[in-house]
C-alpha positions as YAML, in Angstrom:
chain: A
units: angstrom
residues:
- id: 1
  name: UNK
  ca: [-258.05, -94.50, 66.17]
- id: 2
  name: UNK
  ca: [-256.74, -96.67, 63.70]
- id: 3
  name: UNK
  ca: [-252.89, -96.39, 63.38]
- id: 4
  name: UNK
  ca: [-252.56, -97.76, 60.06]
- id: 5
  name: UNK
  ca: [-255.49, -95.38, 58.19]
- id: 6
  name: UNK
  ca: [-253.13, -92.34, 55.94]
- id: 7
  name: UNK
  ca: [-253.43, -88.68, 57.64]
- id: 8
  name: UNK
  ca: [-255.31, -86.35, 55.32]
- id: 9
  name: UNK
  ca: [-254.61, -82.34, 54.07]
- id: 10
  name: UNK
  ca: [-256.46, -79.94, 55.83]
- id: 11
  name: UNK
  ca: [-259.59, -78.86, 53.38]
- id: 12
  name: UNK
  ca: [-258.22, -75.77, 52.04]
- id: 13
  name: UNK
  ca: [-260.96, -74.32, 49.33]
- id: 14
  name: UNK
  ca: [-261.51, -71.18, 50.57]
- id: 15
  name: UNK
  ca: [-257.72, -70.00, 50.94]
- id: 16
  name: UNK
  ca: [-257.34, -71.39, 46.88]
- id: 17
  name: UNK
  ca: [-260.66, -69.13, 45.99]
- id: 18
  name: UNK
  ca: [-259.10, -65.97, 47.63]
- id: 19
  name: UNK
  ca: [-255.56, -66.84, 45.23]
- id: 20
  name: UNK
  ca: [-258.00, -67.02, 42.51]
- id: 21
  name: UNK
  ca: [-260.05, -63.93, 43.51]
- id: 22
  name: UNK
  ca: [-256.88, -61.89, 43.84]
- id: 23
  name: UNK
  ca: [-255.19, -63.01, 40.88]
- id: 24
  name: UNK
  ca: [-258.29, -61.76, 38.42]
- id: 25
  name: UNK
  ca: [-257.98, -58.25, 40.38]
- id: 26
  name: UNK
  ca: [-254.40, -58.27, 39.75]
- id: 27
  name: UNK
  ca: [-255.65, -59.19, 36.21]
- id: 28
  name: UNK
  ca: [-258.21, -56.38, 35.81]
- id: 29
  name: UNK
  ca: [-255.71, -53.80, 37.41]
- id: 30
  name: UNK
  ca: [-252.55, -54.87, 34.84]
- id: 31
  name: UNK
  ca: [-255.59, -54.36, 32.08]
- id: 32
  name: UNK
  ca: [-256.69, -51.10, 33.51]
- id: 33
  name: UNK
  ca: [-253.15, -49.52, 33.90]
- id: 34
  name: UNK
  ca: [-252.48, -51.21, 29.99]
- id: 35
  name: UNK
  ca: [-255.89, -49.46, 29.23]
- id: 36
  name: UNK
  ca: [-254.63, -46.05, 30.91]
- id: 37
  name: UNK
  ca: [-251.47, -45.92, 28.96]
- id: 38
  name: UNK
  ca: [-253.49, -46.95, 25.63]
- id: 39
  name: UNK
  ca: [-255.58, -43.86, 26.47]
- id: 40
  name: UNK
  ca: [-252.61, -41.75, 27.54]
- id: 41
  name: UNK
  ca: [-250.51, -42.89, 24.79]
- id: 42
  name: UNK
  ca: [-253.39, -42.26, 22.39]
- id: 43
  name: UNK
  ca: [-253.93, -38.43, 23.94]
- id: 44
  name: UNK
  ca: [-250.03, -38.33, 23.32]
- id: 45
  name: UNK
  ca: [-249.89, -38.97, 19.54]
- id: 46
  name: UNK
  ca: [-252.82, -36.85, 18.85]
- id: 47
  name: UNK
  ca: [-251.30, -34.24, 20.73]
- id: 48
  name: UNK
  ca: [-248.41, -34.69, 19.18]
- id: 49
  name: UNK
  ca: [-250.37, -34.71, 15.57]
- id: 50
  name: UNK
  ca: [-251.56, -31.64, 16.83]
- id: 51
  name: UNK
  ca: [-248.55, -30.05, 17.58]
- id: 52
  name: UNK
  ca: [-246.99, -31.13, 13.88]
- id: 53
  name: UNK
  ca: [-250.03, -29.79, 12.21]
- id: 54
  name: UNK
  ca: [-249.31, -26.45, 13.66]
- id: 55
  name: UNK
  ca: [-245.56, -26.68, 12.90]
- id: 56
  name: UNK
  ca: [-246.62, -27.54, 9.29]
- id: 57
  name: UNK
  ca: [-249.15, -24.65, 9.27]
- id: 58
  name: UNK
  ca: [-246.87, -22.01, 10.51]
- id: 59
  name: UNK
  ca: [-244.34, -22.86, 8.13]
- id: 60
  name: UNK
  ca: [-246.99, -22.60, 5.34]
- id: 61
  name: UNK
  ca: [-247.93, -19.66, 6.52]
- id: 62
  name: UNK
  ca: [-244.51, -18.06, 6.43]
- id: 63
  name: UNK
  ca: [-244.34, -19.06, 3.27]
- id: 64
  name: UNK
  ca: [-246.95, -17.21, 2.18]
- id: 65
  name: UNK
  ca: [-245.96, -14.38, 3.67]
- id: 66
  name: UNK
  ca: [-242.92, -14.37, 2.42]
- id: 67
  name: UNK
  ca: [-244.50, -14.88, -1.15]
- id: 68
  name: UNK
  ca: [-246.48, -12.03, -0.62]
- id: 69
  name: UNK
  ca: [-243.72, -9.58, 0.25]
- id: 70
  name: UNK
  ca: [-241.60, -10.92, -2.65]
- id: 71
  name: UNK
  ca: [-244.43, -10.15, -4.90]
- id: 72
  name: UNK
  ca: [-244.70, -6.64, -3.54]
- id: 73
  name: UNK
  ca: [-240.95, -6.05, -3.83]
- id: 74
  name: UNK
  ca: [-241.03, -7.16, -7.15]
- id: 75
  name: UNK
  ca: [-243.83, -4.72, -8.12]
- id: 76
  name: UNK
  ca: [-241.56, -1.73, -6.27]
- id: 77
  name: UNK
  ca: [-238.49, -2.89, -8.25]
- id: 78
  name: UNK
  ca: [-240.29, -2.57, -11.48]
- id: 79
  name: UNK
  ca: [-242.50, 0.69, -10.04]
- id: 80
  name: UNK
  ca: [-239.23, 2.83, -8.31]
- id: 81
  name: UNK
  ca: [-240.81, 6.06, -8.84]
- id: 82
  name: UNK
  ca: [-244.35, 4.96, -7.48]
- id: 83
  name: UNK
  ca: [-245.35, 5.98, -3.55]
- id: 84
  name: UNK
  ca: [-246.51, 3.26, -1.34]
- id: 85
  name: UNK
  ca: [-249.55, 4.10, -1.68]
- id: 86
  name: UNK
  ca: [-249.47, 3.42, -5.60]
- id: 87
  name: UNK
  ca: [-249.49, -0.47, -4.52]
- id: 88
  name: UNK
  ca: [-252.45, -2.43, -6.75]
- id: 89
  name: UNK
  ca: [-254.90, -3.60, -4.43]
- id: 90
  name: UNK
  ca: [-254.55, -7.32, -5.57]
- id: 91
  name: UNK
  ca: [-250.92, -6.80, -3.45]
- id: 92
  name: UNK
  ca: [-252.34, -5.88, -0.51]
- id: 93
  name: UNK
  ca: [-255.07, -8.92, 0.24]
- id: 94
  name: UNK
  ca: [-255.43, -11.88, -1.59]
- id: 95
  name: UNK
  ca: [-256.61, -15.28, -0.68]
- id: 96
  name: UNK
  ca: [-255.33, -19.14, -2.32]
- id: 97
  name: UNK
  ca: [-258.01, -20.63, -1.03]
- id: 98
  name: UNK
  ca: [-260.55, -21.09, 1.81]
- id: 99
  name: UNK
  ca: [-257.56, -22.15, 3.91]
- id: 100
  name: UNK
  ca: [-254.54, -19.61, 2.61]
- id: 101
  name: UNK
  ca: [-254.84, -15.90, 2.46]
- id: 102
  name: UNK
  ca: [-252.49, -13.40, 2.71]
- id: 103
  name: UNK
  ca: [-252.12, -9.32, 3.35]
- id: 104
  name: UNK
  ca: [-249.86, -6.59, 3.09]
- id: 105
  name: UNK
  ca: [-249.65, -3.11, 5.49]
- id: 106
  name: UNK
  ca: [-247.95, -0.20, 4.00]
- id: 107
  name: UNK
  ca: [-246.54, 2.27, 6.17]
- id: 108
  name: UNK
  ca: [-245.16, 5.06, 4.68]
- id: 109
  name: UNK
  ca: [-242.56, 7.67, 6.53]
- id: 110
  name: UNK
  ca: [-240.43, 10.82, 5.42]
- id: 111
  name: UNK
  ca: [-237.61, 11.28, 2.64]
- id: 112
  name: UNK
  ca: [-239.26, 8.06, 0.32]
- id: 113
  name: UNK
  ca: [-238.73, 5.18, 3.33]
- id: 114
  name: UNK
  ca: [-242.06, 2.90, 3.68]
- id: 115
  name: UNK
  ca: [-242.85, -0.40, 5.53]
- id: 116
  name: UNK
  ca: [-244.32, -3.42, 3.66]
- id: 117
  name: UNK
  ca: [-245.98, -5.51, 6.38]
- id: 118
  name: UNK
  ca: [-246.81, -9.00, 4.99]
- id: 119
  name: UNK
  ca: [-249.08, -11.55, 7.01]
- id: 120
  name: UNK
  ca: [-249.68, -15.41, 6.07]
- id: 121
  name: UNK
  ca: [-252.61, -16.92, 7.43]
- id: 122
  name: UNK
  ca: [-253.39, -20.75, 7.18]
- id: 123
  name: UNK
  ca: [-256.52, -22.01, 8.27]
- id: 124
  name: UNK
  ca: [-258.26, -18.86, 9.74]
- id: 125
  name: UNK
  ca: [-261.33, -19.15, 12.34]
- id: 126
  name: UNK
  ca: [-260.34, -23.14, 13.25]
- id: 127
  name: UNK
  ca: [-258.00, -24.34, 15.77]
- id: 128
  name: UNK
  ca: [-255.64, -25.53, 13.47]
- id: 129
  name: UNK
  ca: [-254.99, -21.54, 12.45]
- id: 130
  name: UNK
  ca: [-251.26, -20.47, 12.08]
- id: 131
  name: UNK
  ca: [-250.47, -16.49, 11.78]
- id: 132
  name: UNK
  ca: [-247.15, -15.32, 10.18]
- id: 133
  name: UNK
  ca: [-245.62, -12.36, 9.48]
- id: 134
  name: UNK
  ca: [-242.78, -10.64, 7.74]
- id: 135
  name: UNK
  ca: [-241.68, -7.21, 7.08]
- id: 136
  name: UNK
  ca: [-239.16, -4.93, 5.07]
- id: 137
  name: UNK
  ca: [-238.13, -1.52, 5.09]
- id: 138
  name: UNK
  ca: [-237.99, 0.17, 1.46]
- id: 139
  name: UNK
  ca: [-236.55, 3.47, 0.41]
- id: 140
  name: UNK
  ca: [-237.35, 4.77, -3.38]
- id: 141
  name: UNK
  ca: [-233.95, 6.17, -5.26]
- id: 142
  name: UNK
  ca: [-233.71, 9.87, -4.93]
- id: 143
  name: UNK
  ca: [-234.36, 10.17, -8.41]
- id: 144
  name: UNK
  ca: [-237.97, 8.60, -7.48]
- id: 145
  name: UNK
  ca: [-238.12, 10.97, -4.89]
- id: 146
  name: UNK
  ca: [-237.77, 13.65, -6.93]
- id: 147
  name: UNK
  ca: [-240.71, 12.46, -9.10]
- id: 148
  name: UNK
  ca: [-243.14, 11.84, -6.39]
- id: 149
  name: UNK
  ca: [-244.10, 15.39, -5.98]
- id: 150
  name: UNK
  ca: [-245.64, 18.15, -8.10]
- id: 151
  name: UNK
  ca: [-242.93, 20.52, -8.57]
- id: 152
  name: UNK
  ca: [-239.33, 19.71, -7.42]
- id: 153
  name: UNK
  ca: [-236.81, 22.55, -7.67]
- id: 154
  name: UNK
  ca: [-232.78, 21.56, -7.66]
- id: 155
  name: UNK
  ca: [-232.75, 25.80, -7.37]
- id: 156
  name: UNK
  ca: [-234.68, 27.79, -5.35]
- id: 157
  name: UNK
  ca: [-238.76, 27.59, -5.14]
- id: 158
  name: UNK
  ca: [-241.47, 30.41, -5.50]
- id: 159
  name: UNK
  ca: [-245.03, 30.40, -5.62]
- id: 160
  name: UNK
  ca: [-247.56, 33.52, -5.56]
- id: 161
  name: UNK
  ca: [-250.32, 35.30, -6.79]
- id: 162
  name: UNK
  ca: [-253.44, 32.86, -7.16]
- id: 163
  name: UNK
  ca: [-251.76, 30.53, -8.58]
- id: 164
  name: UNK
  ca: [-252.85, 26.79, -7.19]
- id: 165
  name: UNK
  ca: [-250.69, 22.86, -6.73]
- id: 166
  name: UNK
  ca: [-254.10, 21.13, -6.38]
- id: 167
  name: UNK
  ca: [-252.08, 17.71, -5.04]
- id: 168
  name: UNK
  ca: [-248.36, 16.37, -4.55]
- id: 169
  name: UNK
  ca: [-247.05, 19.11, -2.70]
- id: 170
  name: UNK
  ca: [-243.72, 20.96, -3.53]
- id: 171
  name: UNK
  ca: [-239.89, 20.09, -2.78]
- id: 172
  name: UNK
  ca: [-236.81, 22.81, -3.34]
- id: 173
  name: UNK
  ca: [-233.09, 21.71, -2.82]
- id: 174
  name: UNK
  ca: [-232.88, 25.99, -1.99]
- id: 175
  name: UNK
  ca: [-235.18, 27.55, -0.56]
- id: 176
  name: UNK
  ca: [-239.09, 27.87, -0.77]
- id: 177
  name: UNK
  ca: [-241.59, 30.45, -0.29]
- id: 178
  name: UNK
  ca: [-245.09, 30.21, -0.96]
- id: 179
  name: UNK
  ca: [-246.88, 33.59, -0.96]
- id: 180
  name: UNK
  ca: [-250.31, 35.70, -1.53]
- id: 181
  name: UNK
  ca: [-252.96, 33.95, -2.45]
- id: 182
  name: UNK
  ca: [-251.29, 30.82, -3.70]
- id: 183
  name: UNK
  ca: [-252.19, 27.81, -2.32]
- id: 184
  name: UNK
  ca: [-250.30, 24.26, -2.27]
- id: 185
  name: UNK
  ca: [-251.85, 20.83, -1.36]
- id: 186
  name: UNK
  ca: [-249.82, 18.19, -0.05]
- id: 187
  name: UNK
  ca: [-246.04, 18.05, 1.65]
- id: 188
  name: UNK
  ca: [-243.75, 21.67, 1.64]
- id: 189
  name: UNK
  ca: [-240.77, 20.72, 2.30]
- id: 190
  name: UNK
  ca: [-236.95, 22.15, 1.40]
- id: 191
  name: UNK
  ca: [-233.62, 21.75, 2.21]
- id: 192
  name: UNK
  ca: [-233.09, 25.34, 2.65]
- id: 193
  name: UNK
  ca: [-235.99, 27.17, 4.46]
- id: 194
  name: UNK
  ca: [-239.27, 26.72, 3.08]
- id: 195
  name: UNK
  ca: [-241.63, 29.17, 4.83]
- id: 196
  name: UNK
  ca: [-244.49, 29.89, 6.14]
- id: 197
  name: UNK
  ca: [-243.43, 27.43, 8.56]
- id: 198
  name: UNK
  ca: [-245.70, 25.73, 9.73]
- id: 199
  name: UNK
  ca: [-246.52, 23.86, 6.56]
- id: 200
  name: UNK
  ca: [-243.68, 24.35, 5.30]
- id: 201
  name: UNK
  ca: [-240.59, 22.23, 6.43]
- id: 202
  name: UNK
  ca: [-237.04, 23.50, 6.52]
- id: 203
  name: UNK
  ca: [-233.62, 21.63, 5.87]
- id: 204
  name: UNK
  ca: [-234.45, 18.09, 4.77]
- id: 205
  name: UNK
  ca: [-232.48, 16.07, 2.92]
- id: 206
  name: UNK
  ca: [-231.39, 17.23, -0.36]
- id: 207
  name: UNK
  ca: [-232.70, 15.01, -3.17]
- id: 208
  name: UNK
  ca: [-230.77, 14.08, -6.08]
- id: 209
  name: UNK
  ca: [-231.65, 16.05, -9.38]
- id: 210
  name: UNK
  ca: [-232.84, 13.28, -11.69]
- id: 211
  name: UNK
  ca: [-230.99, 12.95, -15.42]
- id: 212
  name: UNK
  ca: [-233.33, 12.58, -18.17]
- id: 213
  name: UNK
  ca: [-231.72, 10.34, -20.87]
- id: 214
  name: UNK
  ca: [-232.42, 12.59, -23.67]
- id: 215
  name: UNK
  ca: [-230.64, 10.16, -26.35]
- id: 216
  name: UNK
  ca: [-233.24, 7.63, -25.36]
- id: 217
  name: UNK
  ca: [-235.91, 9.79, -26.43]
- id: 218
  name: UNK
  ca: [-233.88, 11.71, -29.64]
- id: 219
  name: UNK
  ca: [-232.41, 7.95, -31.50]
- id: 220
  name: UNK
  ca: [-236.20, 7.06, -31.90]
- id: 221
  name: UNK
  ca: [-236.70, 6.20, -35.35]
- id: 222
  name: UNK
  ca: [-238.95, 9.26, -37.89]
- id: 223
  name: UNK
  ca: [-238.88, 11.77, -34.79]
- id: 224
  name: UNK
  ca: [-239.03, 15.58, -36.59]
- id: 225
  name: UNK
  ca: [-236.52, 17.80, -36.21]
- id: 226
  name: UNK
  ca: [-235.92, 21.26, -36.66]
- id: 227
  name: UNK
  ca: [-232.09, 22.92, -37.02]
- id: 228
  name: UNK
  ca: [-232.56, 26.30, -35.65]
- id: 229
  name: UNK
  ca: [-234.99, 28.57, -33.63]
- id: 230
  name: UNK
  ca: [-238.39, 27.27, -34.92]
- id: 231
  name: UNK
  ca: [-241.48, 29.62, -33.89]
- id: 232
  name: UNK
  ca: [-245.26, 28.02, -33.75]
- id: 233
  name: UNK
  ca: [-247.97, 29.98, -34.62]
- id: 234
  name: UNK
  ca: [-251.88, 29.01, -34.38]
- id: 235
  name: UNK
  ca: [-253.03, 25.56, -35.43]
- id: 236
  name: UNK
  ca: [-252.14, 22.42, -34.32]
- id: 237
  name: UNK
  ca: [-249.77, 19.93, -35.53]
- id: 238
  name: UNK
  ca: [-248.96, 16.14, -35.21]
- id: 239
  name: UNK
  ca: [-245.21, 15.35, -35.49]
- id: 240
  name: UNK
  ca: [-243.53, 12.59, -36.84]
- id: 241
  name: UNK
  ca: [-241.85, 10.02, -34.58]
- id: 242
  name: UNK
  ca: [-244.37, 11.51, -31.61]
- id: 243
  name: UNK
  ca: [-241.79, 14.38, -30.88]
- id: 244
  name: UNK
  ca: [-240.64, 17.53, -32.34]
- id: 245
  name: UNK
  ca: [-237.04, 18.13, -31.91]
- id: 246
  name: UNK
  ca: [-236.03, 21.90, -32.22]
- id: 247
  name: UNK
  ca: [-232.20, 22.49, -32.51]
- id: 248
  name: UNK
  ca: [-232.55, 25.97, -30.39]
- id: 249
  name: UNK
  ca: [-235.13, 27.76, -29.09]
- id: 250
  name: UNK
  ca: [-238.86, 27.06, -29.70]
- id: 251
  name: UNK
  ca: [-241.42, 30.70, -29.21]
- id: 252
  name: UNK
  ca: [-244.97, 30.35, -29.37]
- id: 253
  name: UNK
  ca: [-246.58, 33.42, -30.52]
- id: 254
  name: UNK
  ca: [-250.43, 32.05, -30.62]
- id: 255
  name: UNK
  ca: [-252.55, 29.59, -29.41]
- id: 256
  name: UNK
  ca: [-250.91, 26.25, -30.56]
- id: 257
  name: UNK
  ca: [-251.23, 22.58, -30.25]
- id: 258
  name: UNK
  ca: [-248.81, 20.19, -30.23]
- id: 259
  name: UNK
  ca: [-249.91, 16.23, -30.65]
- id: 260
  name: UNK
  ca: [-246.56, 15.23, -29.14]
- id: 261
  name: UNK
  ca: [-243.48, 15.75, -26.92]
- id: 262
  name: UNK
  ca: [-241.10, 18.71, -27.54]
- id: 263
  name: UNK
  ca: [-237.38, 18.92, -26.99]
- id: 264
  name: UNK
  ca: [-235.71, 21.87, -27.41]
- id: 265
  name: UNK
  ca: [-231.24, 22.22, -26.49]
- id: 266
  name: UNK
  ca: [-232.60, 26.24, -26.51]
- id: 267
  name: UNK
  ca: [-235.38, 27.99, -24.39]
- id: 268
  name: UNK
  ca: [-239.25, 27.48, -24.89]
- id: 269
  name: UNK
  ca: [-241.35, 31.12, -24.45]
- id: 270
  name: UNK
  ca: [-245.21, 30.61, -24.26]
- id: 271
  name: UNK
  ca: [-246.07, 34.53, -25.48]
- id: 272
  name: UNK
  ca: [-249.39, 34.33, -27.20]
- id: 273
  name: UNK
  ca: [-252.65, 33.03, -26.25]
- id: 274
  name: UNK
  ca: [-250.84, 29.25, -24.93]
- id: 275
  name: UNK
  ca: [-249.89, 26.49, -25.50]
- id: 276
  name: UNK
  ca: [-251.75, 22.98, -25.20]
- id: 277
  name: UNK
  ca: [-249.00, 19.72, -25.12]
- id: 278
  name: UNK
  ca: [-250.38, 16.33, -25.56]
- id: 279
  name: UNK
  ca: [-247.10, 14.32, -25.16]
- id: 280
  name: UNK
  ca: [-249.08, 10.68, -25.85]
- id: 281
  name: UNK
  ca: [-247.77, 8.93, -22.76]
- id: 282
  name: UNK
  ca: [-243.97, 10.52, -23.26]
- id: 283
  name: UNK
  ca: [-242.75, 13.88, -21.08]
- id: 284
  name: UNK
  ca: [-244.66, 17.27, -22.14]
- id: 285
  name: UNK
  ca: [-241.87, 19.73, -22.70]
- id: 286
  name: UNK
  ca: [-237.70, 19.53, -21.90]
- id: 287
  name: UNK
  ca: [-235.09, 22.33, -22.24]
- id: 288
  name: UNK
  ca: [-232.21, 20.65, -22.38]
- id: 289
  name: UNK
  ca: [-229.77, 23.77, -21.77]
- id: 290
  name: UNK
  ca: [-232.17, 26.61, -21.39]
- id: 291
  name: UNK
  ca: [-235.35, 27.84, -19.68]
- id: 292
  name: UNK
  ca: [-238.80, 27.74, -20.18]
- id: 293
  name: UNK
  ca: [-241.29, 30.58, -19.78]
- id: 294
  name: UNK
  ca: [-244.96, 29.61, -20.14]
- id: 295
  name: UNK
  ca: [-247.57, 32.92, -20.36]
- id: 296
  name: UNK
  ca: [-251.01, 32.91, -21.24]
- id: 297
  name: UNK
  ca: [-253.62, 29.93, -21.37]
- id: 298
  name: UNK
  ca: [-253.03, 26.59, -22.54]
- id: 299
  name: UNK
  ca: [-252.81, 23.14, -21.31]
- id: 300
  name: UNK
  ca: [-249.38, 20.97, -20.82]
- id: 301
  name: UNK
  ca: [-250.81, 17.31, -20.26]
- id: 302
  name: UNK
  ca: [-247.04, 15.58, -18.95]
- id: 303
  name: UNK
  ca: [-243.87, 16.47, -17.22]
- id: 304
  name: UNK
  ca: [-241.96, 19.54, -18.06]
- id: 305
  name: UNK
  ca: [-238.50, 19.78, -17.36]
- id: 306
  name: UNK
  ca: [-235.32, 21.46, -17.73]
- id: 307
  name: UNK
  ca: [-231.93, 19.80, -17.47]
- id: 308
  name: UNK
  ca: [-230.14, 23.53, -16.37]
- id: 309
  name: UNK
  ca: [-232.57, 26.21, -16.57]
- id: 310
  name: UNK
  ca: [-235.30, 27.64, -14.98]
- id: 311
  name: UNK
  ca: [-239.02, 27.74, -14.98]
- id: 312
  name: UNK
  ca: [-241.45, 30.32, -14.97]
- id: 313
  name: UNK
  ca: [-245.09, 29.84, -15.13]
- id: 314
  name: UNK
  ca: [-247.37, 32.32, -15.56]
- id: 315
  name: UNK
  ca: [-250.70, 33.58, -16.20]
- id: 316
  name: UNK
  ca: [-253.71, 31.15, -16.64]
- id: 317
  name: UNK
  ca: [-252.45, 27.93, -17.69]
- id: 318
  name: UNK
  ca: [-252.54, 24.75, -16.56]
- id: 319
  name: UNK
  ca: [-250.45, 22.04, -15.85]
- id: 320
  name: UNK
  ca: [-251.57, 17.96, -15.76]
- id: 321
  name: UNK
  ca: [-248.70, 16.40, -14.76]
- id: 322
  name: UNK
  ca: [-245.82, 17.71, -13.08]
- id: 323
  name: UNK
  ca: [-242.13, 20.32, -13.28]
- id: 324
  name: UNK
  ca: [-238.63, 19.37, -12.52]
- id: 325
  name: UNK
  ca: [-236.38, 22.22, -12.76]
- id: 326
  name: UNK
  ca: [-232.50, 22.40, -12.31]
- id: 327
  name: UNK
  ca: [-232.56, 25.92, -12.20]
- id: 328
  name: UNK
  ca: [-234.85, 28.00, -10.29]
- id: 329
  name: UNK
  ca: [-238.68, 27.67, -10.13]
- id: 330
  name: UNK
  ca: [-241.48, 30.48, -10.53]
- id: 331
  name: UNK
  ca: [-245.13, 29.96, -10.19]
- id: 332
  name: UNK
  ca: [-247.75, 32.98, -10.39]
- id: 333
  name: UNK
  ca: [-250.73, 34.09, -11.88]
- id: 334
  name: UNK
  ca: [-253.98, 32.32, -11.46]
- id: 335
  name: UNK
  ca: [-252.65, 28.80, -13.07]
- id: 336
  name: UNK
  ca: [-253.27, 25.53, -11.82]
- id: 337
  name: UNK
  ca: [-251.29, 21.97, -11.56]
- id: 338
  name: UNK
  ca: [-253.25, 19.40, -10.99]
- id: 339
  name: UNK
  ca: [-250.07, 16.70, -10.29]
- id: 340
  name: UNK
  ca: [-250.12, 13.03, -12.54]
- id: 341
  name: UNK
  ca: [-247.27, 10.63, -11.90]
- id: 342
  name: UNK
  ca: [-247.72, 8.89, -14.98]
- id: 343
  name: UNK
  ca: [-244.73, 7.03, -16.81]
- id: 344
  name: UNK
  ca: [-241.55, 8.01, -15.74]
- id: 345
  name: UNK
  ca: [-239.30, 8.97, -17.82]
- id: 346
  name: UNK
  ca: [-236.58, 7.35, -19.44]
- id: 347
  name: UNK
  ca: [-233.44, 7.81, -16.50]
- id: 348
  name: UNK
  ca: [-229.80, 8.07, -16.54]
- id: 349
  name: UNK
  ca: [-228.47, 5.64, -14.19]
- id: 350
  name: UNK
  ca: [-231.24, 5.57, -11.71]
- id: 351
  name: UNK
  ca: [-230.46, 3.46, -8.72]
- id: 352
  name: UNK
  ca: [-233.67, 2.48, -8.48]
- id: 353
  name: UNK
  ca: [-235.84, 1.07, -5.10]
- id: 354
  name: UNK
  ca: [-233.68, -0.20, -2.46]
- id: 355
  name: UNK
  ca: [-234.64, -2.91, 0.75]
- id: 356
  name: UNK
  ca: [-233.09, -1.54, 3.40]
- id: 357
  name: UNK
  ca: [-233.93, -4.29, 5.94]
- id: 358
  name: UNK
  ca: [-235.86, -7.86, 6.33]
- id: 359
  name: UNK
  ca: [-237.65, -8.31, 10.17]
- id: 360
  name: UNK
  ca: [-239.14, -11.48, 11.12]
- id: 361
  name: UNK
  ca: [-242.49, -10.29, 12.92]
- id: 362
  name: UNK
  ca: [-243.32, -12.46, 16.24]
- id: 363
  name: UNK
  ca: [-247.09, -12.95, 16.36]
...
């Protein structure tokens, strides 16, 4: 052994290839757990793009909800004396576009209170869709009450013989009795007693006798007017302004025609052969302070009304439209009223529709 030859290192090339050799799987497991939260962090924003789209769609489609109960609350506002079920159809479903629709439920319940139901929908039939919904609880005035039926009686209610309320049914703030024959289609209700009973429905709320606003109706400009009792005979006539204006009482002694709405402060008495009323969009016939008695045939197309008296209908005529009597009401005979809403008439201080409540809808 030679003492002066320099010691060598041990030959160590495997130990340095299993550093290397565990250093690259260190490598490739710091790049798989980088590659992991790539992924997971990728999962976490689309997730989270998700969950934003369907924020954002929800609140688009309470917004459209909401637009379409405005819309139908504005339509009641301007429409107080219409029923729920007078809403246009374009109200109830309607659609923006492929992606934004709406629709509207009406439920309707006693004494004029109804439910407007309003869904939003955005993006139906994907899995981005968003449902919303929103509600409110309406009740017409009582004045609109009053004109949602066929015959509303602030005095006591009677109808017999044949005589026949083909729709709208029948309200009395007394009491009502149909009898006979007679027949009556729709609600019978009173705040008295209204019998038979069943249909008829005993002690409901009274509803407020509406106030037509006769100035409205008298200041138009050419109207004609008669000072004193005026009596119409046979023919027909056309008068000027669209209403005849009698300053007393107005008798009908033959069959007559009148192109026009007539206002009497008297009584009218139907006693010949009838009388036909073509009001031309306005109210058929109004008593302001007395009664009015229609006999024989004829044909009122409109509302007739009396502001005190009573009315008594008779006989075979018929009625398109509707009565509204502050007095007592009589119907007999073999007539018919076949009940039209129409325009309602000019008001005095109607209160118009009221919303009673808002309710946010969970889906």
């Amino acid at each position: 052994m030679n003492r002066n030859s320099t010691p060598t290192a041990p030959f160590r090339a495997p130990e340095r290839r299993a550093e290397r050799g565990s250093a690259l799987i260190m490598a490739m497991f710091f790049m798989f757990i980088v590659s992991l939260a790539a992924v997971s962090m990728s999962l976490m924003v689309n997730q989270d793009l998700f969950m934003n789209r369907q924020l954002v769609n929800r609140a688009r489609a309470l917004e459209i909800a909401n637009g379409a109960l405005e819309q139908a609350l504005g339509w009641v506002a301007l429409h107080p004396s219409n029923t729920a079920s007078d809403l246009p159809s374009t109200l109830l479903t309607g659609t923006f576009s492929a992606d934004y629709t709406y629709g509207l439920e009406v439920t309707a319940y006693d004494y004029g209170l109804y439910r407007l139901l309003a869904t939003g929908q955005v993006s139906p039939n994907t899995s981005q869709a968003a449902t919303q919904r929103v509600a409110a609880y309406v009740r017409r005035s009582n004045y609109a009450q009053a004109f949602g039926t066929a015959v509303f009686s602030n005095g006591n209610l009677s109808v017999g013989g044949n005589y026949d309320v083909v729709s709208g049914g029948t309200h009395s703030n007394g009491n009502a009795d149909v009898f006979g024959s007679a027949a009556v289609a729709g609600p019978r209700t009173a705040h008295g007693t209204s019998t038979p009973s069943p249909p008829g429905v005993s002690s409901v709320t009274a509803i407020d006798f509406p106030l037509l606003d006769y100035d409205y109706y008298l200041n138009k400009p050419g109207i004609q007017v008669v000072n004193g009792n005026y009596k119409l005979n046979s023919g027909s006539i056309t008068p000027s302004g669209g209403i005849l204006y009698v300053k007393g009482d107005l008798t009908v002694n033959a069959n007559a025609t009148v192109n026009g709405m007539i206002i009497v402060t008297g009584s009218i008495r139907v006693v010949g052969q009838g009388l036909t009323v073509n009001p031309m969009g306005m109210p058929g016939i109004v008593a302001i302070t007395g009664d009015i008695d229609l006999a024989g045939g004829g044909t009122v197309n409109g509302l007739i009304y009396t502001g005190l008296g009573t009315v008594t209908i008779r006989g075979d005529s018929t009625v398109n439209g509707r009565v509204i009597a502050n007095g007592t009401t009589t119907l007999s005979g073999n007539g018919i009223l076949n009940f039209f809403g129409g325009t309602t008439p000019q008001l005095l201080n109607d209160p118009k529709a009221h919303v009673l409540a808002l309710e946010d809808v969970s889906n």
